[in-house]
C-alpha positions as CSV (number, residue, x, y, z in Angstrom):
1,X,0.0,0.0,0.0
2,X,1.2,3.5,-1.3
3,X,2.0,5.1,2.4
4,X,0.5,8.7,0.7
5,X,-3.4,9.1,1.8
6,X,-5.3,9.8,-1.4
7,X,-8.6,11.7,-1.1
8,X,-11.6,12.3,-3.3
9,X,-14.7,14.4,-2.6
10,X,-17.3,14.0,-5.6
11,X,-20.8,14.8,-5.8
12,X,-23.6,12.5,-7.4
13,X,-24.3,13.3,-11.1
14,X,-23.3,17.1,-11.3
15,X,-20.3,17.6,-13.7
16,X,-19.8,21.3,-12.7
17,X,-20.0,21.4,-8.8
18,X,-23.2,23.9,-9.2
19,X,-26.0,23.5,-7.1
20,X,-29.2,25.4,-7.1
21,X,-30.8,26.3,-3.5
22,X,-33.2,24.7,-2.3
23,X,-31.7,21.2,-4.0
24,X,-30.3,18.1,-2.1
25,X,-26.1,17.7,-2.1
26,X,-25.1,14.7,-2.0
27,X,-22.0,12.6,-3.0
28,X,-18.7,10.3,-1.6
29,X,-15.6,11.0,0.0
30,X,-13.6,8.1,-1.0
31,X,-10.3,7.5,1.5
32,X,-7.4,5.3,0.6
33,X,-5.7,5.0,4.2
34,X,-7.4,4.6,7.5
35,X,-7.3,8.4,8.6
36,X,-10.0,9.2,10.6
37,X,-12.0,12.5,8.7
38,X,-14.3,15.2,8.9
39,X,-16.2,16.5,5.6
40,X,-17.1,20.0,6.2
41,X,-19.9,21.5,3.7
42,X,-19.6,25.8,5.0
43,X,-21.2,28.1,3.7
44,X,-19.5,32.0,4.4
45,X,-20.1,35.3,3.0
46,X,-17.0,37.8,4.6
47,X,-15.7,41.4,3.3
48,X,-12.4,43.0,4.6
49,X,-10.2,46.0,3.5
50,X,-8.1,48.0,5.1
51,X,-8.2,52.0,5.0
52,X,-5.3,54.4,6.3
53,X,-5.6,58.2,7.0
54,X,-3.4,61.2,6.9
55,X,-1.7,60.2,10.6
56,X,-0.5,57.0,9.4
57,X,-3.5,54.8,11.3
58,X,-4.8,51.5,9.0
59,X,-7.7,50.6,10.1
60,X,-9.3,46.9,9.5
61,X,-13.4,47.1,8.5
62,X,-15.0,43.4,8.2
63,X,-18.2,41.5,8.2
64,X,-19.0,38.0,8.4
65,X,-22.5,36.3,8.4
66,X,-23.4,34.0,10.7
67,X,-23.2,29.9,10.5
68,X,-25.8,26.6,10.8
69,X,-23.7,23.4,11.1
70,X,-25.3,19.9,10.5
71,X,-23.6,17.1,11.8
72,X,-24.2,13.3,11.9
73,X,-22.4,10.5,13.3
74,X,-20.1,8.2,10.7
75,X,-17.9,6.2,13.2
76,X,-17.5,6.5,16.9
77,X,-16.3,5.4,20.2
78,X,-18.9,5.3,23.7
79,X,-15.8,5.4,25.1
80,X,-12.9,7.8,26.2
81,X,-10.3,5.3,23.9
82,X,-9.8,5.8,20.5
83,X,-10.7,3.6,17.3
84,X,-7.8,2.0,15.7
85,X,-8.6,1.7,11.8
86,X,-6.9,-0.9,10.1
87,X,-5.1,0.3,6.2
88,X,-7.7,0.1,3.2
89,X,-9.6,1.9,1.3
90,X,-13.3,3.8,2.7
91,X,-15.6,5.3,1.2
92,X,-18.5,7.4,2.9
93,X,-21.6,9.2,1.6
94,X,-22.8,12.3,2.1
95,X,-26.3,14.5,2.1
96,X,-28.0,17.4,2.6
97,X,-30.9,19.5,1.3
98,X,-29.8,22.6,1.0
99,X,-31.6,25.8,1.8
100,X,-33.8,27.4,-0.3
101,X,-32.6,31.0,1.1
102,X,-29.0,30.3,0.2
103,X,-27.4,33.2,-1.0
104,X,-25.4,32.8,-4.1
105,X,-21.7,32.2,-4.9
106,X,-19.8,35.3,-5.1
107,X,-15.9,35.8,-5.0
108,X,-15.2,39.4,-5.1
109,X,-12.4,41.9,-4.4
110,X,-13.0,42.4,-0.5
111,X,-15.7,40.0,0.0
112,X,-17.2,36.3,-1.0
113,X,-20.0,34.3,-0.1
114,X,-18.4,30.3,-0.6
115,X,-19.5,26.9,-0.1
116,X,-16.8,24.5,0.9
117,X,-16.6,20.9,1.3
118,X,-13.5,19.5,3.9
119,X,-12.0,16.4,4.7
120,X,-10.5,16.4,8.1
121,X,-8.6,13.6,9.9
122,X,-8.3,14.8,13.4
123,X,-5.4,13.0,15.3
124,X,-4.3,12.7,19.2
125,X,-1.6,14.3,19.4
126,X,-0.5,15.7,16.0
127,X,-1.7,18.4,13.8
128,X,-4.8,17.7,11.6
129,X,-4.5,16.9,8.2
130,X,-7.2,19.5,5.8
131,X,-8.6,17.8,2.4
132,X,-11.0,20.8,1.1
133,X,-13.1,21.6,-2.1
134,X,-15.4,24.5,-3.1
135,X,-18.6,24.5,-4.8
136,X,-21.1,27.0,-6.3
137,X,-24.8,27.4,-4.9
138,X,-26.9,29.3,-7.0
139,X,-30.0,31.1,-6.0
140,X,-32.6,31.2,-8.5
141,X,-33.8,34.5,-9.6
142,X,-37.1,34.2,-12.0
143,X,-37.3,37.1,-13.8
144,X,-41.2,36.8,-14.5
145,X,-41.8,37.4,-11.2
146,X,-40.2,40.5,-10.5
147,X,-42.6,43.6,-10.1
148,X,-43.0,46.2,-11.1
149,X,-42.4,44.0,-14.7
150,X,-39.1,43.6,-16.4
151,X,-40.7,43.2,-19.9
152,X,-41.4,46.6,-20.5
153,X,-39.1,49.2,-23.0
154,X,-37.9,51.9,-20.7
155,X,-36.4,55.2,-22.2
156,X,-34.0,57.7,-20.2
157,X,-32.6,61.0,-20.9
158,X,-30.1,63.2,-19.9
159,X,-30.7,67.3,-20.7
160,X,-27.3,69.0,-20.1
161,X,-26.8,73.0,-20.0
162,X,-23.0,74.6,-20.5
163,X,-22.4,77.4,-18.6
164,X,-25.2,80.1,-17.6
165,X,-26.2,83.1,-17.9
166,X,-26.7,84.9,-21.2
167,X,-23.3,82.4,-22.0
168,X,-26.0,79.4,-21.9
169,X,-25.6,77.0,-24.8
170,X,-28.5,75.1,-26.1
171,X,-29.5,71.9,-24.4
172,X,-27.0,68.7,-25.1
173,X,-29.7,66.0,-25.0
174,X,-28.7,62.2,-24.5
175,X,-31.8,59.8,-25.1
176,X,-31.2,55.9,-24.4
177,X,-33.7,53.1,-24.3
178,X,-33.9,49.5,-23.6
179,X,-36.8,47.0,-24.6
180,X,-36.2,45.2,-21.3
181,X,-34.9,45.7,-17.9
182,X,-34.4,42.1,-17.2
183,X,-31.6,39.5,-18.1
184,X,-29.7,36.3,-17.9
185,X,-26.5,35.6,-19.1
186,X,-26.2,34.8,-22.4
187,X,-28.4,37.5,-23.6
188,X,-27.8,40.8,-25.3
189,X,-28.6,43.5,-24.2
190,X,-29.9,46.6,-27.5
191,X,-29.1,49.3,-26.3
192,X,-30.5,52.5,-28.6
193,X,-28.9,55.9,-27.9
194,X,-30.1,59.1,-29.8
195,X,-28.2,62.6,-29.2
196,X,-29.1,65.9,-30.5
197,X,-26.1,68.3,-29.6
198,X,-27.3,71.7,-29.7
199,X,-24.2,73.1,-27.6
200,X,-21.1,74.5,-29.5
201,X,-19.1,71.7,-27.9
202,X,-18.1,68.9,-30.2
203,X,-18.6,65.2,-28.5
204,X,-15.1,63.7,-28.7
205,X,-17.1,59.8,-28.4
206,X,-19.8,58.3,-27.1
207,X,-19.5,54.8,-24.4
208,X,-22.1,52.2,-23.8
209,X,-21.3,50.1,-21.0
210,X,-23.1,47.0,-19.3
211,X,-21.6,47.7,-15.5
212,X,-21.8,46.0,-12.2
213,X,-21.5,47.9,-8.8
214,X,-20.6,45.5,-5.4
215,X,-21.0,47.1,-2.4
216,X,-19.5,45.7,0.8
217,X,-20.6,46.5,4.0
218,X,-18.6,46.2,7.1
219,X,-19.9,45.2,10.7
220,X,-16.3,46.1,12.4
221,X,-15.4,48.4,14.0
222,X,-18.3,50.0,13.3
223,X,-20.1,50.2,10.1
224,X,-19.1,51.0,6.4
225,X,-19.8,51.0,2.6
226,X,-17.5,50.9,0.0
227,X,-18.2,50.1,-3.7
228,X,-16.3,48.2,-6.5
229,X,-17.5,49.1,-10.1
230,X,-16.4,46.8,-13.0
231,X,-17.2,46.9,-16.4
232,X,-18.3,43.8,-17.8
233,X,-19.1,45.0,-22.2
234,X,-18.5,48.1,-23.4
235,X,-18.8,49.7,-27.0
236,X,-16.6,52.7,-27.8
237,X,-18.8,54.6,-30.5
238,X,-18.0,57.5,-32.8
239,X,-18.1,61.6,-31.6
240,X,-20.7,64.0,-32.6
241,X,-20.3,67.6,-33.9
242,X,-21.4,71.0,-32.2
243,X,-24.7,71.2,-33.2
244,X,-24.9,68.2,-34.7
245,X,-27.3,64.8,-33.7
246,X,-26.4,61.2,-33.9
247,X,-27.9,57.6,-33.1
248,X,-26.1,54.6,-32.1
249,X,-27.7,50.8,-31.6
250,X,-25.1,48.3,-29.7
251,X,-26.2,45.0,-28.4
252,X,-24.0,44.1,-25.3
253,X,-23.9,40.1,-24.1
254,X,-24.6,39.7,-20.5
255,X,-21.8,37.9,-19.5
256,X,-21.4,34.9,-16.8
257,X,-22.5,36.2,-13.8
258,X,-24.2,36.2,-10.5
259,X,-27.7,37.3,-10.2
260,X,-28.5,40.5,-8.6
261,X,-28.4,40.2,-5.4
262,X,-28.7,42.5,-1.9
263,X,-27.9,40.4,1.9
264,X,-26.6,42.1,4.9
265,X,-22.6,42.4,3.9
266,X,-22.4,42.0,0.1
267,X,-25.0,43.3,-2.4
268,X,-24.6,43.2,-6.2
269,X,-26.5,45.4,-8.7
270,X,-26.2,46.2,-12.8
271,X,-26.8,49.0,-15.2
272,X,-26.3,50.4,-18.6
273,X,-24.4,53.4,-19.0
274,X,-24.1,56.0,-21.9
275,X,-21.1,58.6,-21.3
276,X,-20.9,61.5,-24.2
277,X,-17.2,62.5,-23.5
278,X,-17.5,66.5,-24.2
279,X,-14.2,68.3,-25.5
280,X,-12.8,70.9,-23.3
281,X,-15.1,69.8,-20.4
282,X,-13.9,67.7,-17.3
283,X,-17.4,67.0,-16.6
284,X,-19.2,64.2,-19.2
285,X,-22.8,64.1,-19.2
286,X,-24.3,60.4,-18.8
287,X,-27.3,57.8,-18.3
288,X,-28.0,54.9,-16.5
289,X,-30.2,52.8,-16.1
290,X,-30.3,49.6,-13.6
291,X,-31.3,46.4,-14.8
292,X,-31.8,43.2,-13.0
293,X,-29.6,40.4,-14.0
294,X,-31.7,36.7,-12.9
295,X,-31.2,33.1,-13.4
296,X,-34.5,32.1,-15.3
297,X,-35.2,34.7,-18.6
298,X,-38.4,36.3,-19.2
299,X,-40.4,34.4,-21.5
300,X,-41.8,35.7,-24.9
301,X,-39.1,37.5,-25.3
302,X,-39.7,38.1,-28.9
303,X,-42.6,40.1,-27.4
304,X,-40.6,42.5,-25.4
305,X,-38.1,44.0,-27.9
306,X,-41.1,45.5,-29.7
307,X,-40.3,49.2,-28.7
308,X,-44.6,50.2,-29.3
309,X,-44.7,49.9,-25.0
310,X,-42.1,52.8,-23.5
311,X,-42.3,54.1,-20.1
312,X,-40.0,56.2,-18.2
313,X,-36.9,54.5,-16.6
314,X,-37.7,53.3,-12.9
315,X,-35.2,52.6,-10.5
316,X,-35.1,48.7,-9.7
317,X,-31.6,47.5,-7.4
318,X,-31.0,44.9,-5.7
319,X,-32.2,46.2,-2.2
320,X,-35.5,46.8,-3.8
321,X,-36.6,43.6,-4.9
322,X,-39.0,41.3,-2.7
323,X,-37.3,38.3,-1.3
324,X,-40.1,35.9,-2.3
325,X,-39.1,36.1,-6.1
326,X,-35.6,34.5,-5.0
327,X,-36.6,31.6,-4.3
328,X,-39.8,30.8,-5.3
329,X,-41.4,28.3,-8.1
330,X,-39.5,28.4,-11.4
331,X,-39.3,26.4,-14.5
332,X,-36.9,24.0,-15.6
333,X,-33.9,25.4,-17.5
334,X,-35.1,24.3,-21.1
335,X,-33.5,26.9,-22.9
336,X,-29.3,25.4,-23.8
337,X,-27.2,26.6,-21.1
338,X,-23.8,25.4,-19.4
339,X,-22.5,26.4,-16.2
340,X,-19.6,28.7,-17.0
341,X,-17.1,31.0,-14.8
342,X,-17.8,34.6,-13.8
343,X,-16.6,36.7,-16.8
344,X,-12.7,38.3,-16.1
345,X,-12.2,36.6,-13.2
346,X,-9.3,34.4,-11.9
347,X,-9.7,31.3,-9.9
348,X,-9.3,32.2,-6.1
349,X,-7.2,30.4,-3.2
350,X,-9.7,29.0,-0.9
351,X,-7.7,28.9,1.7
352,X,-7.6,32.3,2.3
353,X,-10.1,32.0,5.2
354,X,-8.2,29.0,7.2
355,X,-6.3,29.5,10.4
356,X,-4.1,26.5,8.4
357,X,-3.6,25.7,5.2
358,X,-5.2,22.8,3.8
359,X,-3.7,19.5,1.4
360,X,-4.0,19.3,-2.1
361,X,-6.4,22.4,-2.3
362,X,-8.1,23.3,-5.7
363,X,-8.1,26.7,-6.9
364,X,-11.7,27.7,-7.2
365,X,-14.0,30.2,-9.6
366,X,-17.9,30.3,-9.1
367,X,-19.6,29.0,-12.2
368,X,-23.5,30.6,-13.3
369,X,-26.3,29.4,-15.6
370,X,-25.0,30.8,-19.2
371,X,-27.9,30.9,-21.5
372,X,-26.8,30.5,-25.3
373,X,-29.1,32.8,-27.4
374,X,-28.4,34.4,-30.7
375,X,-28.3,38.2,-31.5
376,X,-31.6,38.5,-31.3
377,X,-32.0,36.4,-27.9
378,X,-33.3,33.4,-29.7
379,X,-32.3,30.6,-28.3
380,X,-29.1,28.3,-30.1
381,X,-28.3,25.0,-30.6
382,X,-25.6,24.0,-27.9
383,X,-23.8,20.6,-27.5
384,X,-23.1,19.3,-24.5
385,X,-20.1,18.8,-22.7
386,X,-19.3,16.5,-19.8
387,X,-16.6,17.1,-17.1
388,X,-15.9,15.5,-13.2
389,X,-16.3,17.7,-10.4
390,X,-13.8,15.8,-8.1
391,X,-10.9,17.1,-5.7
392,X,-8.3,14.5,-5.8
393,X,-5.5,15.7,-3.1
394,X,-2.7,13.4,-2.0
395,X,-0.4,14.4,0.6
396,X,2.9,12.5,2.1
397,X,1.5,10.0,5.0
398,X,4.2,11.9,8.2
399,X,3.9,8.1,9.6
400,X,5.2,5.0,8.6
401,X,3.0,3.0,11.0
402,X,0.5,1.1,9.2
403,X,-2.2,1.4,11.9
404,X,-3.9,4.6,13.2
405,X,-5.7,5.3,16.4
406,X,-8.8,8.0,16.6
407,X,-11.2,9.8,18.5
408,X,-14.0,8.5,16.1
409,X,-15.6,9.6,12.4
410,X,-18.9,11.3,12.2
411,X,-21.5,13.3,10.7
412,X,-23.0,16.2,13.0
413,X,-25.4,18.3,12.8
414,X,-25.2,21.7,14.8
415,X,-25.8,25.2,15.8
416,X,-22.4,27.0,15.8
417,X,-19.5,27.0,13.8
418,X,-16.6,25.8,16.5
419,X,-14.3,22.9,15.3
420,X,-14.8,19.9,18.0
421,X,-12.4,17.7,18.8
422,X,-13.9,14.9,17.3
423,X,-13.7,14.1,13.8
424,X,-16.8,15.1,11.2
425,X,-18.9,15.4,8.4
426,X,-19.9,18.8,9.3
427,X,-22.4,20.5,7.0
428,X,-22.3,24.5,7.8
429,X,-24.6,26.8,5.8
430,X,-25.2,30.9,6.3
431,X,-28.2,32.2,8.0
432,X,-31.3,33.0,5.8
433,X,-30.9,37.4,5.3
């Protein structure tokens, strides 16, 4: 027998690792030495940054939500003696419905919400040994339920003044409308911009943008916001002369990512943006307008590019959105999709939030539902693609002895987050916001 332990965590018939709330997780940890182990399924959503001031002081500001732990008994002793488990191979299962208020993946510059799976074998004496693998949770967001409705054009201007006084210039007026306010990934997004410059300032260009904004909130010391914007498409369109109009139509593909999204410490929202970058002024006039990324598309969709329904813009984020739409009733995924990575970013070290580090460790990027449509969001043909969610990690046995003595192995289930001293399968899952 090899004398290096060689563990496997796999889940049951899910290629991708991606798990919808509300479903049940299940799978195998497969062990190739006696080690007695812990599988750990967490669930954490944490932010920290740092932020110093003109006397030199740095200043720490983080959040974390809260736990639920389920346990179960695998193997144990009544008594105080440990077991002694004899070399082979073992292989355990694993299971657990999962939430239905489950927020979802999110790996972000100072914050994440992650699902972990870990492998622990606890032993008397000697450090424990850390097998670990992440996986994605996605909450469903249906946007057919969303009110006020997402289906319906909206149109947006911006009427911009230079100077004042009799040294007024006529109005610079930036139009932009949407057929839809609602999205999944996959889907483009037309975006139609009309400008009529009556200024004498010449437009040097014109940027249409598909943005997200994350802001983190901090519970420690006391509490704070800060904001991340990233652009996710943009188009880079032509200038316009002083008195002079101009229309632009761009389509911009939502990209893999999560749904919008608003819980105690880490809220995500999305929005077009039109910038007219004016010559000679440090000021740019612009437009947004939010729109509500979801997991499950809004259906006739033909229906809703028709642009014969146009209302004014109306502010939908993240915070404003009634909870029951996350979570409730939805339809199958029918329309081709695969589960791919968030757009632009790279794969994260999970260990970042372990007092040690742990063996054989996978590097980790949340994967979404991306929809395949065509340009004009019809849906397209898509062939599958199979893969193996699996975390193989194999670490140097530090003993030569062929038998090894434990506490015991088992599953629990409890109500705080505090490593025992015993050796589990501990299923750990955030508080519903």
């Amino acid at each position: 027998m090899a004398s290096s332990p060689v563990c496997t965590i796999s889940f049951d018939d899910n290629c991708y690792g991606v798990f919808f709330a509300g479903q049940k997780l299940a799978g195998t940890v497969d062990i190739d030495l006696p080690k007695t182990k812990k599988v750990k399924v967490t669930g954490v959503a944490s932010v920290l940054w740092t932020e110093t001031y003109g006397t030199g002081t740095t200043i720490p500001f983080e959040g974390r939500e809260d736990f639920l732990t389920h346990t179960i008994d695998f193997v144990r002793s009544n008594t105080d003696e440990p077991i002694v488990m004899e070399p082979g191979r073992q292989i355990y299962r694993f299971d657990l419905q999962l939430p239905d208020v489950l927020p979802t993946s999110f790996e972000g510059d100072y914050g994440y919400i992650r699902y972990t799976a870990r492998v622990v074998f606890e032993r008397p004496w000697k450090f424990n040994l850390t097998y670990k693998i992440a996986f994605t949770v996605v909450n469903q967001l249906n946007l057919n339920a969303v009110s006020p409705p997402l289906n319906v054009a909206v149109v947006q201007e911006n009427i911009k003044h230079f100077y004042c006084g009799p040294c007024r210039s006529q109005p610079l007026t930036i139009n932009v409308m949407l057929p839809m306010t609602g999205y999944v990934p996959g889907q483009f997004i037309l975006v139609t911009v009309d400008i009529s410059n009556g200024s004498n300032k010449r437009i040097a260009e014109v940027k249409i943008k598909l943005r997200r904004q994350v802001k983190y909130c901090s519970q420690s010391p006391y509490e704070r916001k800060r904001s991340v914007y990233c652009t996710l498409a943009k188009f880079q369109c032509s200038g316009v002369d002083a008195k002079g109009s101009a229309g632009y139509e761009r389509r911009l593909l939502v990209p893999s990512e999560p749904p919008t999204r608003s819980n105690t410490i880490i809220q995500i929202e999305y929005f077009v943006e039109v910038t007219a970058k004016v010559l000679g002024m440090a000021y740019s006039p612009e437009v947004k307008i939010p729109i509500t990324i979801g997991t499950v598309p809004l259906i006739n969709l033909s229906q809703t590019q028709h642009r014969s329904s146009v209302v004014e813009a109306h502010l939908t984020t993240a915070s404003s959105l009634p909870r029951k739409i996350f979570h409730s009733s939805v339809p199958s995924l029918v329309i081709p999709h695969t589960f791919e990575k968030s757009a632009g970013r790279t794969d994260v070290n999970i260990d970042d939030d372990d007092e040690s580090p742990s063996m054989g460790t996978v590097p980790f990027s949340p994967r979404y539902p991306m929809y395949h449509f065509d340009a004009d969001n019809k849906p397209a043909m898509l062939q599958k693609k199979h893969h193996q969610s699996t975390l193989n990690a194999t670490m140097q046995n530090p003993s030569s002895a062929n038998r090894c003595t434990y506490a015991h192995i088992r599953l629990h289930i409890l109500t705080d987050a505090a490593p025992g001293t015993t050796a589990l399968l501990d299923l750990r899952l955030p508080k519903p916001f």
